[in-house]
ROLO-634351 format. One record per residue: x, y, z of N, C-alpha, C in turn. Coordinates in nm, 3 decimals. Atoms other than C-alpha are relative to their C-alpha. Last residue first. Example, Ala and Ser with C-alpha at 12.3 -4.5 7.8 and 13.67 -1.06 7.14 Angstrom:
BEGIN
      nu      nv      nw     cau     cav     caw      cu      cv      cw
  -0.082  -0.119  -0.006   1.367  -0.106   0.714  -0.077   0.109   0.073
   0.089  -0.119   0.000   1.230  -0.450   0.780   0.090   0.120   0.000
***
This chain:
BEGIN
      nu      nv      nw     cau     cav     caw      cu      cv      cw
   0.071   0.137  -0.126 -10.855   0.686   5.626   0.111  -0.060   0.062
   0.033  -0.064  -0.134 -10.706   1.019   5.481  -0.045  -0.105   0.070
  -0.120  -0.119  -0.004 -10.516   0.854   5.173  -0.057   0.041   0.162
  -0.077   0.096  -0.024 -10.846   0.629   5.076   0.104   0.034   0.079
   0.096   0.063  -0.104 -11.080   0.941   5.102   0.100  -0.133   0.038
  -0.023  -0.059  -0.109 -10.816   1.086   4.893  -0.042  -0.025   0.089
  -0.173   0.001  -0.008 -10.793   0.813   4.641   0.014   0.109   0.120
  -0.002   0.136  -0.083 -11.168   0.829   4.639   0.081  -0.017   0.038
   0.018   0.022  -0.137 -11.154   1.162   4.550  -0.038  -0.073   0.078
  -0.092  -0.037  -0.134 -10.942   1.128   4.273  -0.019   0.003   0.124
  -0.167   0.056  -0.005 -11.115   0.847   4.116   0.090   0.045   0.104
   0.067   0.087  -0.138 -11.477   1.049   4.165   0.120  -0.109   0.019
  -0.055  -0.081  -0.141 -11.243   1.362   3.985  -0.034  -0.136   0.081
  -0.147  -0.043  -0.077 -11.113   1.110   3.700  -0.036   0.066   0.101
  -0.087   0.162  -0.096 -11.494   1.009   3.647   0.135   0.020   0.051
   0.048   0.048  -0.123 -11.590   1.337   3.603   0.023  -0.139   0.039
   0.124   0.067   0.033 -11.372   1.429   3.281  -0.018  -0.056   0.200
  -0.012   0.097  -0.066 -11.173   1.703   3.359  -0.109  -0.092  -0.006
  -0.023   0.119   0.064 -11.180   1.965   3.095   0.063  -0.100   0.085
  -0.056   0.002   0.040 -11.269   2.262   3.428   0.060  -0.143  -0.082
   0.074   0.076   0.091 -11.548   2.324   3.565   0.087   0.011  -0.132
  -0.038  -0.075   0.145 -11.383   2.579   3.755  -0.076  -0.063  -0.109
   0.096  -0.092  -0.023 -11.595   2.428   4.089   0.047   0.091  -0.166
   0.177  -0.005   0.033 -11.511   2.097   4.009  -0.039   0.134   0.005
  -0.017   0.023   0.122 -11.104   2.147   3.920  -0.200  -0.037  -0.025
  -0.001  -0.073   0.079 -11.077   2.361   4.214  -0.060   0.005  -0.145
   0.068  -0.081  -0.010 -11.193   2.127   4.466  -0.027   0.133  -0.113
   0.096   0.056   0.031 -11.004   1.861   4.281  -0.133   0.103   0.065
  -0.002   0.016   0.155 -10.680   2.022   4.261  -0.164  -0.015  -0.030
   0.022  -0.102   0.070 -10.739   2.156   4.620  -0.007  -0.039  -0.111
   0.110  -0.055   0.006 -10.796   1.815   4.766  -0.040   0.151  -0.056
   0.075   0.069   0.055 -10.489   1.697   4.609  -0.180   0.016  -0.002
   0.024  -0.061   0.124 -10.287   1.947   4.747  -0.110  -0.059  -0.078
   0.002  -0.129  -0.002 -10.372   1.897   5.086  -0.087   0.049  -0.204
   0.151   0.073  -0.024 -10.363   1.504   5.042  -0.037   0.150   0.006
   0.039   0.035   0.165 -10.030   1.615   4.884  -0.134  -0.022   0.023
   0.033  -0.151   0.144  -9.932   1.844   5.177  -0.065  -0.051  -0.110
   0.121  -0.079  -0.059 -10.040   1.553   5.472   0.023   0.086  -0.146
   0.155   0.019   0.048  -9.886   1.275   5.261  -0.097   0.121   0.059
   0.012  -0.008   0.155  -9.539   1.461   5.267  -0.180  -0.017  -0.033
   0.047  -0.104   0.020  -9.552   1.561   5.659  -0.039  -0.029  -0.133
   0.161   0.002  -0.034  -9.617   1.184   5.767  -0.045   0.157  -0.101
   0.002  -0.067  -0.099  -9.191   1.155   5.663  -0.177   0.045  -0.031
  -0.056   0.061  -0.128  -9.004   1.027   5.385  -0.041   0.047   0.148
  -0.034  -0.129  -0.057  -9.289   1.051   5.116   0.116  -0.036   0.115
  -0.158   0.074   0.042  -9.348   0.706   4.912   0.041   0.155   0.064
   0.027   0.017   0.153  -9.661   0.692   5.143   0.124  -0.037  -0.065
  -0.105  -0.133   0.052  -9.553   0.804   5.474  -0.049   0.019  -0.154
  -0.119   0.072   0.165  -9.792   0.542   5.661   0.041   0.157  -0.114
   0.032  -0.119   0.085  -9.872   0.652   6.002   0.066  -0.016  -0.091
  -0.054  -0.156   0.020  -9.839   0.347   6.161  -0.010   0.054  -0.034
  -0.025  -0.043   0.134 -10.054   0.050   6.286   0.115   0.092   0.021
  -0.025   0.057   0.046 -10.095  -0.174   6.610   0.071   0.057  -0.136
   0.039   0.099   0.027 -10.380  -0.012   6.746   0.070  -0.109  -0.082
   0.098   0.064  -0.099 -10.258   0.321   6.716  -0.069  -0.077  -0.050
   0.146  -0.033   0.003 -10.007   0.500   6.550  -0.055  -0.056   0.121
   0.099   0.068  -0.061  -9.662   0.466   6.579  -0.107   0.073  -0.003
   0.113  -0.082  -0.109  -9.411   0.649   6.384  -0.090  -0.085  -0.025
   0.118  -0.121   0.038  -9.197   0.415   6.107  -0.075   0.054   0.154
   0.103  -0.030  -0.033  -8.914   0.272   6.243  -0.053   0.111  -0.028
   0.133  -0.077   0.027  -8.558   0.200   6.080  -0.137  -0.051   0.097
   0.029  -0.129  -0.134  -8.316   0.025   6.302  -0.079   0.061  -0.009
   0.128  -0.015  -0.175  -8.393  -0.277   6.087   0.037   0.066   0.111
   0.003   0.079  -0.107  -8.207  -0.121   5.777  -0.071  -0.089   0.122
  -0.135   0.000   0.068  -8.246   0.069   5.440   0.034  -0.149   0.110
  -0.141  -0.090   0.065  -8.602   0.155   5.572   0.132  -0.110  -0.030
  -0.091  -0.056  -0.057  -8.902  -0.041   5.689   0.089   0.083  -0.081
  -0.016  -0.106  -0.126  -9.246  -0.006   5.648   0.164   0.017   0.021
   0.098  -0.130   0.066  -9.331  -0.217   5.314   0.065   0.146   0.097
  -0.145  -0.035   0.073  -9.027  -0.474   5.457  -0.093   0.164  -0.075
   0.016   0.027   0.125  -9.299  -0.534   5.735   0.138   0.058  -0.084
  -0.113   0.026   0.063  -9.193  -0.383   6.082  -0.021  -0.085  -0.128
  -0.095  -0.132  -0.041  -9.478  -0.183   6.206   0.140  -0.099  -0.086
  -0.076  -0.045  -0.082  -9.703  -0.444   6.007   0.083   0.087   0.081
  -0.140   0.079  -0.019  -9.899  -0.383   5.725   0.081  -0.008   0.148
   0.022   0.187  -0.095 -10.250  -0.265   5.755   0.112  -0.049  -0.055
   0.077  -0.002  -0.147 -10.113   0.100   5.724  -0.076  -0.127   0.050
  -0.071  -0.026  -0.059  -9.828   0.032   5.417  -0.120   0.035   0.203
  -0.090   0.102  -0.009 -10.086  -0.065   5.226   0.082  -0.030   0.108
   0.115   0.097  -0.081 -10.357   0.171   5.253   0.118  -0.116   0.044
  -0.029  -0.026  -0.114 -10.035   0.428   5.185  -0.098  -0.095   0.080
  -0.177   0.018  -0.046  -9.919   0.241   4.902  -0.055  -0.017   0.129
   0.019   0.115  -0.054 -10.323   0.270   4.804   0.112  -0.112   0.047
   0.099   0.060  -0.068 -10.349   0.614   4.819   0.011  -0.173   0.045
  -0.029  -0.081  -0.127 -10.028   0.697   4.682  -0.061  -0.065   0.082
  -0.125   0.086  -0.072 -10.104   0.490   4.370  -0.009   0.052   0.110
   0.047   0.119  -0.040 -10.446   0.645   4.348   0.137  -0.083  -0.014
   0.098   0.035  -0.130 -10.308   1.012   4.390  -0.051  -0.123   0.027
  -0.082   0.045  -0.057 -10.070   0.977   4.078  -0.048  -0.037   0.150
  -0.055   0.133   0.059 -10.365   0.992   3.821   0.154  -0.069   0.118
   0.066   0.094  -0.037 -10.472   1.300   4.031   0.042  -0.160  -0.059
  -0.031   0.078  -0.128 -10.162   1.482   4.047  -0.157  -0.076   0.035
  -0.113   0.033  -0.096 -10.127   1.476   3.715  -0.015  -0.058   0.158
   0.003   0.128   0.055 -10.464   1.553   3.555   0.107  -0.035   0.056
   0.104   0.080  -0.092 -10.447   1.845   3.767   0.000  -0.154  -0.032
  -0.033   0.030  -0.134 -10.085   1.929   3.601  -0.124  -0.041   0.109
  -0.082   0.121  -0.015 -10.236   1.868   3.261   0.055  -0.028   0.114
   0.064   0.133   0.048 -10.521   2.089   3.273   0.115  -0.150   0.068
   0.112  -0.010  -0.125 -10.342   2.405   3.420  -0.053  -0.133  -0.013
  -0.095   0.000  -0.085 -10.075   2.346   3.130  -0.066  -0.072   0.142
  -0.049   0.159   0.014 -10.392   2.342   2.898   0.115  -0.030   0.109
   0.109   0.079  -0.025 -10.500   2.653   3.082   0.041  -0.160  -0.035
   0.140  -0.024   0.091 -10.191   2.860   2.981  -0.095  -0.115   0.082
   0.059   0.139  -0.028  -9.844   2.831   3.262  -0.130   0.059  -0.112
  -0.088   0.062   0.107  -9.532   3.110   3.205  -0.125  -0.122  -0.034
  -0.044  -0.063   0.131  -9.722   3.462   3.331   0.044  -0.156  -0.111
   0.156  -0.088   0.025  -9.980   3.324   3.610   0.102   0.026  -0.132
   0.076   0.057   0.037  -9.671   3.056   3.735  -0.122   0.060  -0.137
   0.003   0.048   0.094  -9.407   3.290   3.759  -0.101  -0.097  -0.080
   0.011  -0.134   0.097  -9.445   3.438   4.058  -0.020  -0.005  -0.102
   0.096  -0.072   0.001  -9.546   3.110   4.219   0.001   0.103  -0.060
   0.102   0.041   0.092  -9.255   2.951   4.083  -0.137   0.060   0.017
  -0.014  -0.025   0.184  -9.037   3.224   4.241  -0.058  -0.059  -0.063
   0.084  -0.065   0.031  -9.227   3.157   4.574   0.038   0.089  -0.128
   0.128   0.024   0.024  -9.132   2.791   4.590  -0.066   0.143  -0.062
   0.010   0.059   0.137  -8.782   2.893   4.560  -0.137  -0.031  -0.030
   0.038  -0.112   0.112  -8.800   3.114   4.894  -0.018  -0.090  -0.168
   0.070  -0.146  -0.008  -8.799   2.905   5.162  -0.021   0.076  -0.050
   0.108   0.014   0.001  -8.661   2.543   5.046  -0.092   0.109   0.064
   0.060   0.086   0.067  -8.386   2.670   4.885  -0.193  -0.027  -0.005
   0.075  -0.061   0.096  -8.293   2.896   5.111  -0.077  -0.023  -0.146
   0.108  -0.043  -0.050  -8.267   2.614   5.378  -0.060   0.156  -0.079
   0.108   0.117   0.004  -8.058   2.401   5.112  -0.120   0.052   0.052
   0.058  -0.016   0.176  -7.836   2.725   5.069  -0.143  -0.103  -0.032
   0.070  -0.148   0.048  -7.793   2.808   5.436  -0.038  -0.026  -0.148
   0.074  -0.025  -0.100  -7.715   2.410   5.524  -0.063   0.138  -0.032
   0.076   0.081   0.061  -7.461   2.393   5.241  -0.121  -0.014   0.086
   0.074  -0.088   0.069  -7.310   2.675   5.389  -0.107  -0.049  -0.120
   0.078   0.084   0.097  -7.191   2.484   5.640  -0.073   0.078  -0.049
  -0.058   0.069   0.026  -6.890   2.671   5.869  -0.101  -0.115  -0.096
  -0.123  -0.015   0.116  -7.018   2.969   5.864   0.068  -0.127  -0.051
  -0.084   0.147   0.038  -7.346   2.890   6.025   0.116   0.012  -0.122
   0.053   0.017  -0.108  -7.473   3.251   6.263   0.062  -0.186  -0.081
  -0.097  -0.072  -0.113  -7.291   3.459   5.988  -0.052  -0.117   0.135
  -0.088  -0.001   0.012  -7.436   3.287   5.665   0.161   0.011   0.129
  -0.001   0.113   0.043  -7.804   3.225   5.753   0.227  -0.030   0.022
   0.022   0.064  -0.132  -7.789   3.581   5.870   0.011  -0.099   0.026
  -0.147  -0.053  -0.056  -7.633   3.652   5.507  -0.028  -0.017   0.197
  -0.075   0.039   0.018  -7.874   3.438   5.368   0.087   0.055   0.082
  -0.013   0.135  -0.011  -8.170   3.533   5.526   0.110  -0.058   0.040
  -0.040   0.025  -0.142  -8.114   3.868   5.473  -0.030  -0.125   0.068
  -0.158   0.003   0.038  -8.070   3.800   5.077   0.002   0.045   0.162
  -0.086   0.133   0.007  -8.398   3.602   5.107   0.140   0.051   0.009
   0.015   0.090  -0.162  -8.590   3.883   5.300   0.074  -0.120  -0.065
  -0.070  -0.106  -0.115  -8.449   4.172   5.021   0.020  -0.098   0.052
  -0.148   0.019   0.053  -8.553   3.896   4.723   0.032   0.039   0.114
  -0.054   0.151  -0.066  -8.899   3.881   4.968   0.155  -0.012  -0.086
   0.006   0.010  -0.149  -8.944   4.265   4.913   0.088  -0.124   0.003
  -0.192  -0.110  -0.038  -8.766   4.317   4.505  -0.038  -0.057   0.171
  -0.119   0.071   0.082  -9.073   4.027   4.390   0.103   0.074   0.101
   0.024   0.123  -0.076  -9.383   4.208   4.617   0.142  -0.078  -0.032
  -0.054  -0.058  -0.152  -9.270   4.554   4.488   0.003  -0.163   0.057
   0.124  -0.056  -0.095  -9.322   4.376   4.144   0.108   0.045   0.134
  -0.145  -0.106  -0.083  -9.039   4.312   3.837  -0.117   0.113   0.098
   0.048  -0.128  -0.047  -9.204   3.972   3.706   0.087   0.078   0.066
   0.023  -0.032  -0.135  -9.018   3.736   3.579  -0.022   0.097   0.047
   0.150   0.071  -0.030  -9.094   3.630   3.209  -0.011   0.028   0.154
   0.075  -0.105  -0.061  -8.796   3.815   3.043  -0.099  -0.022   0.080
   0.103  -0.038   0.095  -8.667   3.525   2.855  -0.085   0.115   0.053
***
C-alpha cells in the first residue's frame, strides 16, 4: 500500500541488514535458519518503527496503552506468584525437573513471568513504565484509575 517510507535512514540500515546477512551467511553456511531468525530479531523491529508514525492514528495509540496495561496486572501478579513460590514449585518449573529457574536470594527466584527468561519482564516493566509515563504526561483518554492499576502492577512486577 505504499506506506513505507523511502528515507536515507530506511535505504542505510536495509544496506546494514543485507551486510548482515551475507556476513551472517558466509561465517554460518550451514544454518541459515540461524542468520534469518537473528535478522529477524535485529532489524524487523525497526521496520515497525518506520512505519508506526505513518500506519497508527491516536485511537490506535489509545488502544495499544490500554493493552499493555490491562495485561500488566496479570504479569504482575504471575510474577508475585511465581517469587514466593518455591525454586521448584510446578509455578517455576519447566516441561521437566531438570528445569531451574535462576536463583535469587533468600530462597526465591527471579520470576520470568510468562516470559522465558528474567530479560522479558525487564523490557515489559520497561515498556510498561513508558506507556504510563507517556500516557500521564500526554494526557492522554486514559481514565486515571487504569494508570494507578498500571502502576501498581509495576510496583508489583519490580518488587
Amino acid at each position: 500500500q505504499h506506506v513505507f517510507p523511502r528515507t536515507v535512514g530506511v535505504y542505510l540500515w536495509s544496506l546494514l541488514a543485507l551486510a548482515c546477512a551475507v556476513a551472517g551467511f558466509c561465517v554460518l553456511p550451514d544454518h541459515p535458519q540461524v542468520v534469518l531468525y537473528g535478522l529477524k530479531c535485529n532489524f524487523l523491529h525497526l521496520t515497525m518503527l518506520a512505519m508506526a508514525p505513518i500506519v497508527l492514528d491516536s485511537a490506535d495509540i489509545d488502544r495499544i496503552v490500554r493493552a499493555v496495561i490491562y495485561i500488566s496486572v496479570p504479569i504482575a501478579l504471575l510474577m508475585a506468584w511465581q517469587f514466593h513460590s518455591p525454586p521448584h514449585a510446578w509455578i517455576n518449573s519447566g516441561l521437566d525437573d531438570t528445569f531451574k529457574q535462576i536463583d535469587s536470594s533468600q530462597g526465591h527466584i527471579r520470576p520470568p513471568g510468562p516470559f522465558s527468561f528474567i530479560a522479558g519482564p525487564m523490557g515489559f516493566c520497561a515498556l510498561l513504565a513508558a506507556v504510563l509515563t507517556g500516557a500521564a504526561v500526554d494526557r492522554r483518554r486514559i481514565a486515571k484509575p487504569l494508570l494507578f492499576i498500571g502502576t501498581a502492577a509495576l510496583i508489583v512486577a519490580a518488587l
